[in-house]
matplotlib code that plots the C-alpha trace (Angstrom):
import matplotlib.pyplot as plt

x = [107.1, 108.9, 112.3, 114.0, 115.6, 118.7, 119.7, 122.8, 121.9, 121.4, 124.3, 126.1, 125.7, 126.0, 129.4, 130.5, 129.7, 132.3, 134.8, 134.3, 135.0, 137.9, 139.1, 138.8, 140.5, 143.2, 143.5, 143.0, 146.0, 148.4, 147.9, 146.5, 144.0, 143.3, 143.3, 141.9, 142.8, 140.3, 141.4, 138.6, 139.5, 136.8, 133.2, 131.4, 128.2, 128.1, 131.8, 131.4, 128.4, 130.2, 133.2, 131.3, 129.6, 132.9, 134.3, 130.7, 131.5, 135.3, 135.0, 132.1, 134.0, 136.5, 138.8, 140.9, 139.4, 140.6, 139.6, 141.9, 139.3, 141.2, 140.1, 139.3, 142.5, 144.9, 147.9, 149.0, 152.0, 150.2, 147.9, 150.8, 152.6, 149.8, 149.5, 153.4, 152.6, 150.2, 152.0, 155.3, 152.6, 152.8, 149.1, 147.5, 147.0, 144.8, 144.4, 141.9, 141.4, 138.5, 137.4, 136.3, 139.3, 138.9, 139.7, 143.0, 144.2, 145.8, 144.0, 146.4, 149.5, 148.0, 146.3, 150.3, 151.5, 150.1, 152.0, 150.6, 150.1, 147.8, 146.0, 142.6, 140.4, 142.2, 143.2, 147.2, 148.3, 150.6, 147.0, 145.4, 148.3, 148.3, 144.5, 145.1, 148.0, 145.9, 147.5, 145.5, 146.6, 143.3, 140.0, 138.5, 135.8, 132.5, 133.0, 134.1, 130.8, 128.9, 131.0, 130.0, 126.1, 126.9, 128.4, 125.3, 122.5, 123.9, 124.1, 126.8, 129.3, 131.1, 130.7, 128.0, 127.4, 128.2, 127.1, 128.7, 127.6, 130.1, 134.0, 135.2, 137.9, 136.5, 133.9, 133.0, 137.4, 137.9, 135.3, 136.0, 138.9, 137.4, 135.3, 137.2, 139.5, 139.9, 137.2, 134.6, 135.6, 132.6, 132.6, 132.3, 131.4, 132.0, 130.0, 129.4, 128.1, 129.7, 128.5, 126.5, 122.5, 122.9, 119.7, 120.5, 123.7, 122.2, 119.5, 122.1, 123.3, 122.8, 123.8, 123.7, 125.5, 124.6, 127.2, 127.2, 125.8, 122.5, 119.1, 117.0, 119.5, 119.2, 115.3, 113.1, 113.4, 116.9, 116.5, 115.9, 113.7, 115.2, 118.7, 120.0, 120.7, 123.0, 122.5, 125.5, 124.0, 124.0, 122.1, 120.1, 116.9, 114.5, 113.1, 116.6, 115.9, 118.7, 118.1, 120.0, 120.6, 117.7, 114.1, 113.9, 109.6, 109.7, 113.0, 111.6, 109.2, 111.2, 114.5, 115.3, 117.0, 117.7, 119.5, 117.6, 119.2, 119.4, 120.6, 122.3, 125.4, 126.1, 126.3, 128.5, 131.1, 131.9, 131.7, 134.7, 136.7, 136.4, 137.6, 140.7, 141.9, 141.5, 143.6, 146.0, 146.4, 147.4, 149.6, 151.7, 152.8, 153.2, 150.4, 148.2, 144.5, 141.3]
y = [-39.1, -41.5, -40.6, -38.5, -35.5, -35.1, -31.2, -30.2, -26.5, -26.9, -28.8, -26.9, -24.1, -26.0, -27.0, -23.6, -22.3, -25.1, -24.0, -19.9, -21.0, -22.7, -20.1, -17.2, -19.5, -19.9, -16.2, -15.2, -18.3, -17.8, -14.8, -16.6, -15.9, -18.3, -17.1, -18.4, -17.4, -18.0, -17.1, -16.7, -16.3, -14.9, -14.1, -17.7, -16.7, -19.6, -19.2, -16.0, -17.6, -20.0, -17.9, -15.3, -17.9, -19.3, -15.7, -14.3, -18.0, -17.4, -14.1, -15.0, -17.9, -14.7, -15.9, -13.5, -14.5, -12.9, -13.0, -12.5, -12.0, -12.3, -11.9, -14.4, -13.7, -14.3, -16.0, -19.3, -17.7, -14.9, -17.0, -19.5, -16.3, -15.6, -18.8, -18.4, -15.7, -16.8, -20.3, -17.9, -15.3, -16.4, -15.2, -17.0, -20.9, -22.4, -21.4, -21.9, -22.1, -21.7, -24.8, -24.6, -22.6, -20.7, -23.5, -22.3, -22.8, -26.0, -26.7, -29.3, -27.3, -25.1, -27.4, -28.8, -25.8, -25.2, -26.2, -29.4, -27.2, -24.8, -27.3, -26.9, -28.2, -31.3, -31.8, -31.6, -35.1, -35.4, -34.5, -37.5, -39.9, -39.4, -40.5, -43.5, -45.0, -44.5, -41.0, -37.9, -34.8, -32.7, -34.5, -33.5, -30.7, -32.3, -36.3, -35.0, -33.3, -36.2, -38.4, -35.8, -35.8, -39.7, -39.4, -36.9, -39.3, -42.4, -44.0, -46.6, -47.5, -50.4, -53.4, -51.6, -51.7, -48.3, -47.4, -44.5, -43.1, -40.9, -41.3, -38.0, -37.0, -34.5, -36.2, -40.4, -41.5, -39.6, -40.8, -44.1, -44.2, -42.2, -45.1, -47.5, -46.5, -47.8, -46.7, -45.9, -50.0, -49.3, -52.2, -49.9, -50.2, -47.0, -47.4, -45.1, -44.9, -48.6, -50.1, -53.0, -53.3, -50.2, -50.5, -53.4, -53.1, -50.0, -52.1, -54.1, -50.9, -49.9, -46.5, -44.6, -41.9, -40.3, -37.9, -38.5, -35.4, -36.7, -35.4, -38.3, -40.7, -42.9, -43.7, -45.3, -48.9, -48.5, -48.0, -50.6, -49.8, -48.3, -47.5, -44.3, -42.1, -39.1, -36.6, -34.8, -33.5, -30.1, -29.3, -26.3, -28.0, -26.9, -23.9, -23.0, -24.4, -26.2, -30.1, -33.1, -36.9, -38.1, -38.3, -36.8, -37.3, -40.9, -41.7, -40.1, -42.6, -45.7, -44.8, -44.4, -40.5, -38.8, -35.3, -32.3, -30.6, -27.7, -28.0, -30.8, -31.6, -28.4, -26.4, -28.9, -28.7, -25.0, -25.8, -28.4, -26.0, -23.9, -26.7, -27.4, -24.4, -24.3, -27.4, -26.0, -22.8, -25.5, -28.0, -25.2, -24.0, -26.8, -26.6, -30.3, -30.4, -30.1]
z = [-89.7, -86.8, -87.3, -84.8, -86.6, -85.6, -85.4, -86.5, -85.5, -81.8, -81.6, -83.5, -81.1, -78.0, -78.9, -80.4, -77.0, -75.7, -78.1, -77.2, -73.7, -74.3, -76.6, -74.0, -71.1, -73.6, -74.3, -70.3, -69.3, -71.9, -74.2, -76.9, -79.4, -82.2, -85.3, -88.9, -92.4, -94.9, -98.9, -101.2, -105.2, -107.6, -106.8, -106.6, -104.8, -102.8, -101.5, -100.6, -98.4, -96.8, -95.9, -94.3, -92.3, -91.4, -90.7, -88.4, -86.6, -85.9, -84.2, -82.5, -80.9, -79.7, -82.3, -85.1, -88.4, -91.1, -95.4, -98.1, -101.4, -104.2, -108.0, -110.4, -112.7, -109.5, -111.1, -109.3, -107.8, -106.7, -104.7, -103.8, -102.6, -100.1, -98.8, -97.9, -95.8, -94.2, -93.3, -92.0, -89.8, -86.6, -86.0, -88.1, -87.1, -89.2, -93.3, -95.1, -99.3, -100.3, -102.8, -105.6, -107.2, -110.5, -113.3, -113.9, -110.6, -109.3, -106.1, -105.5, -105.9, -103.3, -100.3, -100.4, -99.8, -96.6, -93.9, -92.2, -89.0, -90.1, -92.0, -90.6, -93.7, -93.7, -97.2, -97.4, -98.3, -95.2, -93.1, -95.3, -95.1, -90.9, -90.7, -93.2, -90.6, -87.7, -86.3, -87.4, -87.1, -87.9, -88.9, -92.0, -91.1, -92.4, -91.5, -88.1, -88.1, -88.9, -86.2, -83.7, -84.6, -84.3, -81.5, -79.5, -80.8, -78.5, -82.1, -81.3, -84.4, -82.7, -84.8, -87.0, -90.3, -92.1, -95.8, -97.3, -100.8, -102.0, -102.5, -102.5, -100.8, -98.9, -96.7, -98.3, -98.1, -95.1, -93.3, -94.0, -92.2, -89.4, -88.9, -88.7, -85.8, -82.6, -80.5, -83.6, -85.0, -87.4, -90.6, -93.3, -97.2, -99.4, -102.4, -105.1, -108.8, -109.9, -107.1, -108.0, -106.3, -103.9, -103.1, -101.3, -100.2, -98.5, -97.1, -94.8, -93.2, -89.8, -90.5, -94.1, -94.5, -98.4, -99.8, -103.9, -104.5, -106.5, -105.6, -103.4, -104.5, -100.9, -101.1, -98.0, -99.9, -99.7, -95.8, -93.4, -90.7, -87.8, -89.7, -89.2, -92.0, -92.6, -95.2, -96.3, -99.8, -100.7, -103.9, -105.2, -106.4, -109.5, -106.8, -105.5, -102.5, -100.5, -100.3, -99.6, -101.4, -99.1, -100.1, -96.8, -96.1, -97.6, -95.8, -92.2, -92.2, -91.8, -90.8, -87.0, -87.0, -89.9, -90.6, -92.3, -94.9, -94.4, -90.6, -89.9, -90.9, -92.5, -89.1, -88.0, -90.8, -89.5, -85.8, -86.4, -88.4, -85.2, -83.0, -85.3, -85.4, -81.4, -81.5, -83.8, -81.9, -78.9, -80.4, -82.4, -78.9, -77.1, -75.0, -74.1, -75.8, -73.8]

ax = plt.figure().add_subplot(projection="3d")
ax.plot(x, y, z, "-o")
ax.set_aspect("equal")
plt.show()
């Protein structure tokens, strides 16, 4: 293997140390404790793994987390009722819904709702429509994740040539855009399933970042040696085992850095949850970001 891992973990915990410190300085200067809202509908295993991950990380940053577990047969305007509250408590600063939703639900109707202040996940429309002019309020949680492992690995993005696979509007649009603003002024190509010879329009990248959500879609001849590639997969494989869109062992060996999976950009998604809602807990009283 020659490619230098790049370990979301450790840095994951380095900056979640940066984040508790700034969360107890803003509690000892100005009476303020953070505090996150996750709401969780049904009993999808792997949602109930992820918000408790979210929750252990929130109070261990000294912040108030706090779940709302509601059953699958919640009616819209039940849920819709609870996310009112929560956008009218004064406590609460960031709220999160947990995705997916049962498929009755409009997840739409209900990432609207909340209040673009509180919008820690990132996925209100307003939140989306401020990053696509250039002026974002909050960063979507797992591209700002992958800007940050960036970002620690010296990997420069100025005048680079990004590839991301993917579209979705959760991490492959979003990031995007990220990329493209002043001071990241990456040249970036989303592709995706209808993109013609990805293989070697992948080939041309300086930096890969693979987020279709296919098994060992982005394979080493699809790499150009040196590149840097960024697995945001998350797939249960035949075993159950966690694994990315990147033929990881083949891909290690010509790439430059590469991202496990599991532990790499999936620590980092949760750290920058934390740091928005340590940024919404500033602006919403008026007080300047760190």
């Amino acid at each position: 293997m020659s490619a230098r891992i790049l370990d979301g973990k450790a840095l994951a915990t380095e900056v979640r140390a940066r984040i508790a410190d700034d969360v107890a300085r803003l509690t000892a200067e100005h009476g303020v404790r953070p505090g996150l809202a996750a709401v969780i509908v049904g009993d999808d295993p792997a949602s109930q793994v992820y918000v408790g991950m979210k929750h252990r990380a929130s109070e261990a940053a000294g912040m108030r987390s706090e779940q709302h577990v509601l059953p699958a047969d919640t009616a819209q305007e039940d849920l819709e009722s609870l996310v009112r509250q929560l956008n009218d408590d004064d406590a609460v600063d960031g709220i999160l819904v947990q995705l997916p939703l049962p498929d009755h639900l409009d997840s739409r109707a209900v990432q609207e709702l909340i209040v673009p202040a509180k919008d820690v996940d990132a996925l209100n429309p307003y939140t989306a429509g401020r990053l696509a002019i250039g002026d974002p309020t909050f960063l979507s949680c797992t591209p700002y994740g992958v800007l940050e492992l960036l970002a620690h690995a010296g990997v420069e993005t100025s005048g680079a040539n990004v590839v991301i696979v993917g579209r979705s509007n959760l991490v492959g649009r979003p990031l995007s855009v990220m990329l493209t603003l002043k001071g990241r002024d990456a040249t970036v190509t989303l592709a995706h399933s209808r993109t013609r010879d990805l293989a070697g329009v992948c080939r041309g990248a300086d930096v890969i970042v693979a987020a279709a959500g296919q098994i060992g879609l982005v394979t080493a001849d699809m790499v150009r040696p040196g590149a840097v590639v960024i697995d945001v997969g998350t797939n249960r494989g035949e075993d159950g085992k966690l694994v990315g869109d990147v033929a990881f062992d083949e891909v290690a060996e010509v790439a430059g850095a590469i991202t496990p999976v599991p532990g790499g950009v999936g620590p980092m998604t949760v750290t920058m949850l934390l740091q928005n809602t340590l940024e919404a807990a500033r602006a919403r009283r008026g007080l300047p970001q760190r």
